[in-house]
ChimeraX commands (.cxc) that place a marker at each C-alpha (Angstrom):
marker #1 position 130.46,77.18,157.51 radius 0.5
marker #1 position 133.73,75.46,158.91 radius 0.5
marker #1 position 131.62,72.23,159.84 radius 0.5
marker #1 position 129.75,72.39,156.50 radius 0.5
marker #1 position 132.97,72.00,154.25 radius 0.5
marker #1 position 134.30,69.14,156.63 radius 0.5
marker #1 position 131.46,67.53,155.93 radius 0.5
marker #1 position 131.69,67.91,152.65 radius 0.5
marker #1 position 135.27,66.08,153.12 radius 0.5
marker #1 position 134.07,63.48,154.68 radius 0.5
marker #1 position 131.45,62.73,151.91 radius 0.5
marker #1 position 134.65,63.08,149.62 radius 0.5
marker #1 position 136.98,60.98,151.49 radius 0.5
marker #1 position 134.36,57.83,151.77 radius 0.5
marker #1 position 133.27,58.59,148.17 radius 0.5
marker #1 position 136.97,58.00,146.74 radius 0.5
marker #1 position 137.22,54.95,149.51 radius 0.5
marker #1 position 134.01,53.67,147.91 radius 0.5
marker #1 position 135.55,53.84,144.25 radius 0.5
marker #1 position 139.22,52.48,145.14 radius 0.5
marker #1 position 137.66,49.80,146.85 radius 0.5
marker #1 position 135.53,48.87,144.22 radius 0.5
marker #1 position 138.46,48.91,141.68 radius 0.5
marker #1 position 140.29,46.70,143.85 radius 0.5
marker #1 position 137.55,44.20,144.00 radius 0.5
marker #1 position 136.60,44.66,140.30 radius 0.5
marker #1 position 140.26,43.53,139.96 radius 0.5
marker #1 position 140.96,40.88,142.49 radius 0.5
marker #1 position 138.08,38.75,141.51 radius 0.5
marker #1 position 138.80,39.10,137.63 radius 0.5
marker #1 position 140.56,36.50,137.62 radius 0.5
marker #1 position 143.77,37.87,136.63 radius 0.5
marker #1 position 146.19,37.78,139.51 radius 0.5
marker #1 position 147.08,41.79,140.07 radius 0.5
marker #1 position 149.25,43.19,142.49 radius 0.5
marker #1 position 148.35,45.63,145.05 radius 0.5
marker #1 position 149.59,48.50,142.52 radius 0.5
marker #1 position 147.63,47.04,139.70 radius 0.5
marker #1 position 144.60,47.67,141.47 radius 0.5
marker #1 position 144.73,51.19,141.52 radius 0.5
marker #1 position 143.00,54.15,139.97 radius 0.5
marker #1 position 145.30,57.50,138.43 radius 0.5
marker #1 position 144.61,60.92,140.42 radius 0.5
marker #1 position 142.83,61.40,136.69 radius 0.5
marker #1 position 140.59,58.48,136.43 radius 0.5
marker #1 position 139.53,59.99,140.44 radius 0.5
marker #1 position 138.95,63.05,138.55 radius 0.5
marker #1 position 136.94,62.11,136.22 radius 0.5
marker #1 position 134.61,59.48,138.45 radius 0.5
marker #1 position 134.08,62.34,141.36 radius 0.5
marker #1 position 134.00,65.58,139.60 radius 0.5
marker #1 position 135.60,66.75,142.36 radius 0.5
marker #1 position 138.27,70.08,141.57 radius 0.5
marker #1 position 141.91,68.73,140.87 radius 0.5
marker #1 position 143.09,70.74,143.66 radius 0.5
marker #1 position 140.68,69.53,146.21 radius 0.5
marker #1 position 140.82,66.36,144.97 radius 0.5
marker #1 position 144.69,66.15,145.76 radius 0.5
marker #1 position 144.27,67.55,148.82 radius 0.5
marker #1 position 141.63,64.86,149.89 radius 0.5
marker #1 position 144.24,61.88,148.66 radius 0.5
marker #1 position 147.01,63.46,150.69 radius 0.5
marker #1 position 144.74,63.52,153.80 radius 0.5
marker #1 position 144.06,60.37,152.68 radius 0.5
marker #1 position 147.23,58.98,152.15 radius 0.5
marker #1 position 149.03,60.28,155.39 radius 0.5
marker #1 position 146.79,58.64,157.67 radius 0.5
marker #1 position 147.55,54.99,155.41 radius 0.5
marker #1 position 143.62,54.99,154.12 radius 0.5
marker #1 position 145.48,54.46,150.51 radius 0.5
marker #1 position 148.81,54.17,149.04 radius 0.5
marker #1 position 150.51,55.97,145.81 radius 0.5
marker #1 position 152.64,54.36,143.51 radius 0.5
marker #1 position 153.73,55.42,139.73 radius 0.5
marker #1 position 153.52,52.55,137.03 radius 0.5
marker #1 position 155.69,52.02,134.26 radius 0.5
marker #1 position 152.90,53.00,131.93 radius 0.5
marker #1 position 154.67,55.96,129.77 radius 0.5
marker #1 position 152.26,58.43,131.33 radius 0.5
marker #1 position 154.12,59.69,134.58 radius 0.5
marker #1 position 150.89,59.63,136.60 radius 0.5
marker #1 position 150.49,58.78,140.39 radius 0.5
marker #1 position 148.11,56.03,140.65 radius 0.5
marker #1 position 146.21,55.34,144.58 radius 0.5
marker #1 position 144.86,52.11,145.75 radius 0.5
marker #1 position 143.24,51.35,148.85 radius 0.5
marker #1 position 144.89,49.74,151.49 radius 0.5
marker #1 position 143.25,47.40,154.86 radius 0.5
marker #1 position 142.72,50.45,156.82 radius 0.5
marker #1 position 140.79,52.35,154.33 radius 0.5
marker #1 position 138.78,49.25,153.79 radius 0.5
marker #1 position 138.17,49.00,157.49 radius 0.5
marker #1 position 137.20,52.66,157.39 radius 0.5
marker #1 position 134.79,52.07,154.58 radius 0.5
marker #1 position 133.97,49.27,156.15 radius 0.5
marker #1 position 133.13,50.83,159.84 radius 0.5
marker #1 position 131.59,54.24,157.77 radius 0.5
marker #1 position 133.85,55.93,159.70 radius 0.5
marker #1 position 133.36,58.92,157.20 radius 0.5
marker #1 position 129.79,58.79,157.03 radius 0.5
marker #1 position 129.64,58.28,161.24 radius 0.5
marker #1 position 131.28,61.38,161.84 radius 0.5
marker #1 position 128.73,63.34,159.73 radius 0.5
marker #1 position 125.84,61.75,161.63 radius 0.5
marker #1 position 127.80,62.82,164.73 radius 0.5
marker #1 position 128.61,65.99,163.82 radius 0.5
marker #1 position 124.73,66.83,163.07 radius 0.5
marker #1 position 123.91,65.67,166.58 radius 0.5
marker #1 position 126.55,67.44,168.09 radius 0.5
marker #1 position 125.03,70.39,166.45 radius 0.5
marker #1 position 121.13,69.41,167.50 radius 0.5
marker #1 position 122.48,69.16,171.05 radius 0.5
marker #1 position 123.57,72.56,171.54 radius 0.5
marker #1 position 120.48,73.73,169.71 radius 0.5
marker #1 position 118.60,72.14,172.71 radius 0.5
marker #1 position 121.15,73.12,175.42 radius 0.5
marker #1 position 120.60,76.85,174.17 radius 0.5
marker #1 position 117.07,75.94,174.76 radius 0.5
marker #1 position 117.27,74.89,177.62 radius 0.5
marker #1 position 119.50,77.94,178.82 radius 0.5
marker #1 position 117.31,80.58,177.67 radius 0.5
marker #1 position 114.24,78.66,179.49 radius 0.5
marker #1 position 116.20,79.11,182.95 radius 0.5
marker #1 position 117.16,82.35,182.47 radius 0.5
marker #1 position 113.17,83.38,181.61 radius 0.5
marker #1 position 111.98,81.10,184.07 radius 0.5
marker #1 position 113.97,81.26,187.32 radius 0.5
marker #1 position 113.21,78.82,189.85 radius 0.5
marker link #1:1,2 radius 0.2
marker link #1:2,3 radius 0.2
marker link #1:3,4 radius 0.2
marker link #1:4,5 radius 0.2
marker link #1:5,6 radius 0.2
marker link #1:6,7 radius 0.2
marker link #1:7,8 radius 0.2
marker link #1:8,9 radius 0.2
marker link #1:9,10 radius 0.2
marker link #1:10,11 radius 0.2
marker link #1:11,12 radius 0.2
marker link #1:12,13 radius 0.2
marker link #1:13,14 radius 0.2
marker link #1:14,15 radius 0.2
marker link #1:15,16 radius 0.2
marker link #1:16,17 radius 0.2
marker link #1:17,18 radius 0.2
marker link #1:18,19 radius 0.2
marker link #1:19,20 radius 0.2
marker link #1:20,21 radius 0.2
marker link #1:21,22 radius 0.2
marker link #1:22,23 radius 0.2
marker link #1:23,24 radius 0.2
marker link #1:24,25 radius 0.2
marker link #1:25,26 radius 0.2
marker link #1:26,27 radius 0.2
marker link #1:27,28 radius 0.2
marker link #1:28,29 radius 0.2
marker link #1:29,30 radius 0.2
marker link #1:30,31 radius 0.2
marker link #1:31,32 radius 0.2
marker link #1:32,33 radius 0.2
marker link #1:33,34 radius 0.2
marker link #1:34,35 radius 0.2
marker link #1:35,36 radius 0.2
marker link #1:36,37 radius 0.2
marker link #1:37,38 radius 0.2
marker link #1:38,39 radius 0.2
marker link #1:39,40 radius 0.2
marker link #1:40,41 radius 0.2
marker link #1:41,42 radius 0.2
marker link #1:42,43 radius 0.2
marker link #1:43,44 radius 0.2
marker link #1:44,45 radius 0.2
marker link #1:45,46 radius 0.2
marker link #1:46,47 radius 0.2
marker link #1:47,48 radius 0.2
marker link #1:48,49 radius 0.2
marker link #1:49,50 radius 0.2
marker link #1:50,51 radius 0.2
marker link #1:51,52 radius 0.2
marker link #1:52,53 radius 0.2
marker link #1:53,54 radius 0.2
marker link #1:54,55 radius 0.2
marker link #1:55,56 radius 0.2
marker link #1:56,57 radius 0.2
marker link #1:57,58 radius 0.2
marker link #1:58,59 radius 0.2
marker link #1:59,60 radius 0.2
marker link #1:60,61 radius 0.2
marker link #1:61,62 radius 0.2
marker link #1:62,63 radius 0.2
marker link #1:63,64 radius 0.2
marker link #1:64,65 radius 0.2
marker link #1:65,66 radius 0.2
marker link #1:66,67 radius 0.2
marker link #1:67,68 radius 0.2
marker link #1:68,69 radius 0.2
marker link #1:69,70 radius 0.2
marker link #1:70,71 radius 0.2
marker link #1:71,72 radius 0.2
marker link #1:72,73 radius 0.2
marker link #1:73,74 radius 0.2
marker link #1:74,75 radius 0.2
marker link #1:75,76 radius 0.2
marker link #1:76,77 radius 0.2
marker link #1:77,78 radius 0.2
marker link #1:78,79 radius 0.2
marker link #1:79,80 radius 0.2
marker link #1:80,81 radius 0.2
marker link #1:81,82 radius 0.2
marker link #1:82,83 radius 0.2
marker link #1:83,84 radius 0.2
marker link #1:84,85 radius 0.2
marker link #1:85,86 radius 0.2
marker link #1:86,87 radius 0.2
marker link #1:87,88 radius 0.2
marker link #1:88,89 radius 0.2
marker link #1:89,90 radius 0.2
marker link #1:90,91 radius 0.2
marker link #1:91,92 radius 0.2
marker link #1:92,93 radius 0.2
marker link #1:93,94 radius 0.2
marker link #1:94,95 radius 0.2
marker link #1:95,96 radius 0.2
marker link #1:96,97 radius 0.2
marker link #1:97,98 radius 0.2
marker link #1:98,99 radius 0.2
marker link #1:99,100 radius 0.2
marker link #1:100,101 radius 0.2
marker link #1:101,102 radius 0.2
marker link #1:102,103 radius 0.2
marker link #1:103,104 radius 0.2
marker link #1:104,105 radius 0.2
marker link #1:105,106 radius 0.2
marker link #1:106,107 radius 0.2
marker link #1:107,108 radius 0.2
marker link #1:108,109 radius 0.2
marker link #1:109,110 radius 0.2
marker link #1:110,111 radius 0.2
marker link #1:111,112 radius 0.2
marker link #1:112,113 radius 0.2
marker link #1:113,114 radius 0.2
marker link #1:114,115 radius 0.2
marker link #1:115,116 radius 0.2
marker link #1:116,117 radius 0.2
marker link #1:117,118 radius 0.2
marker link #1:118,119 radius 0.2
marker link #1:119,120 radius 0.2
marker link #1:120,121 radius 0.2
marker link #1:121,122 radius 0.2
marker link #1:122,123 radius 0.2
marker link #1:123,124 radius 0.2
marker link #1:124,125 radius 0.2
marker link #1:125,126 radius 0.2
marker link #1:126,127 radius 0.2
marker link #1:127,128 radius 0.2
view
């Protein structure tokens, strides 16, 4: 169950990689010349691309944000919001899949012991 909702995560975490990245490309090749803030997405506009629970969802940016995947920042839009963009590390991670990797590894992990136990039980039944 445990390894089922980190995985889960993980899907998360690249997902909202995928769409800060792609805001921050969307921007930097527009033509206009934004800063790193102006390339970023409100914890709404998140909201409302994922579907993902607001409470979830701001847990996932804080994971996020503590190990420097994204950044926060408020503008001085009138609407008080935190707004996240994606910084070089969380483009390396989306980069490397590093989200998407450990779900592949995690499912071998789990396919191993599956055989180990196998394997256990067949030396037990069949001592040499």
């Amino acid at each position: 169950m445990i390894n089922k909702l980190n995985s889960c995560k993980m899907q998360e975490k690249h997902r909202i990689l995928e769409i800060l990245n792609k805001e921050y490309n969307d921007k930097s090749y527009s033509g206009i010349d934004y800063t790193e803030e102006g390339k970023s997405l409100s914890e709404q506009d998140l909201h409302r691309k994922t579907s993902i629970h607001l409470d979830k969802l701001n847990l996932i940016l804080s994971s996020l944000k503590s190990y420097d995947y994204i950044k926060s920042t408020r503008l001085d839009d009138g609407k008080n919001l935190i707004y996240y963009y994606i910084t070089d590390k969380g483009r390396d991670a989306l980069l490397e899949r590093r989200f998407i990797w450990y779900l592949s590894s995690s499912k071998w992990a789990f396919i191993i012991s599956i055989i180990s136990l196998i394997i256990s039980a067949l030396q037990w039944i069949f001592p040499r």
